[in-house]
N, C-alpha and C positions, 0 to 999 in steps of 0.2 A: 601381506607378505607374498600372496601369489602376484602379484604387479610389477614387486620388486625383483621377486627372480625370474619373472620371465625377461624383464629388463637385460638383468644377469645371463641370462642364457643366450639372451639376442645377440650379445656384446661377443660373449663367448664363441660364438658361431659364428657372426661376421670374420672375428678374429679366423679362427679355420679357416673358414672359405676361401680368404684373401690367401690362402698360401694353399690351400687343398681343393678348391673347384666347390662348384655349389653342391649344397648337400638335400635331401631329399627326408620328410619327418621320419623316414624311418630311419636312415642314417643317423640323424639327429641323435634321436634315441639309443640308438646301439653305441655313439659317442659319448652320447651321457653318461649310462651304464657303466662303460669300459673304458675310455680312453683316460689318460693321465691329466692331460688341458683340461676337463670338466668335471676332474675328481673333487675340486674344491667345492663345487655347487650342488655335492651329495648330500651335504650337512643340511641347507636349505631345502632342498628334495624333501630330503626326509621329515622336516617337521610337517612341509606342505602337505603330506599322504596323511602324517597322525592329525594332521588340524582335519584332513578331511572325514577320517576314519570316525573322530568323534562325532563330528556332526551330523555323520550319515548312521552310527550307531543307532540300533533300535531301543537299547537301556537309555537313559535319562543320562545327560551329561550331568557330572559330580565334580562338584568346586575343585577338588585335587584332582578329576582329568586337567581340568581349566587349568589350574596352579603349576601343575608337571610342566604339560606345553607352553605355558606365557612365560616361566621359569628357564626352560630349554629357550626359547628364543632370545630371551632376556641376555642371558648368558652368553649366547651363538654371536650375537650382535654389538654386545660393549665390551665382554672379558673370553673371548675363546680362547683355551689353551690350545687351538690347533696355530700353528704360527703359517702353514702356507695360506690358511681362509683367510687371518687376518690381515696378512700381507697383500692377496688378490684383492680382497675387499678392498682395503683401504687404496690399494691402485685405483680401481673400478669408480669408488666415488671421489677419487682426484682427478679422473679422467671425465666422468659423466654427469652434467647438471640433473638427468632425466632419474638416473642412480642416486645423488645424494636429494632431490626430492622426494624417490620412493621410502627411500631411508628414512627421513622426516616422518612422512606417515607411520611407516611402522614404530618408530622411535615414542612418537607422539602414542598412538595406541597402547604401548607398553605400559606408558608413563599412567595413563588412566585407569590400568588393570594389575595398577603397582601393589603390590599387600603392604598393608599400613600396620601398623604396630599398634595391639591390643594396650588402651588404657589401661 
């Protein structure tokens, strides 16, 4: 998922620059943060910090950390009810082979940490 949105964000940022000058990692960031162009890739952000939070936690990660975030992603990626995410995305990987490969992966990942239904 980090591959795929920095992908995301690259795209995002070329897009700026071409009409705003080049931008500098800290601008980056403060654009992240605050601007409306890269509000869509906060939802991504956001799982990226909790995927790291767990991992870097000192408690033991527990099957329902794991279940919440593979759940949130799950979600984020084939059913979000946000309609501007789905709409960027789905431009992003009609626009980008490098996008709808990252996609793959993560897609693929999902699919291996899907919960299966108790006999």
């Amino acid at each position: 998922m980090l591959h795929l949105h920095k992908i995301l964000l690259e795209m995002v940022r070329a897009d700026f620059e071409r009409v705003s000058g080049a931008l500098t990692s800290g601008d980056l960031l403060q654009l992240v943060i605050n601007h409306a162009q890269f509000a869509w890739l906060r939802q991504i952000s956001a799982l990226v910090v909790q995927v790291d939070e767990i991992l870097d936690a000192k408690e033991p990660v527990t099957p329902d950390d794991l279940r919440s975030v593979l759940g949130q992603t799950r979600s984020l990626f084939t059913s979000s009810a946000d309609k501007t995410f789905r709409e960027k995305y789905q431009a992003a990987l009609q626009r980008s082979p490098e996008v709808v490969m990252a996609h793959a992966e993560v897609t693929e990942l999902l699919r291996e940490n899907e919960p299966h239904p108790s006999p």
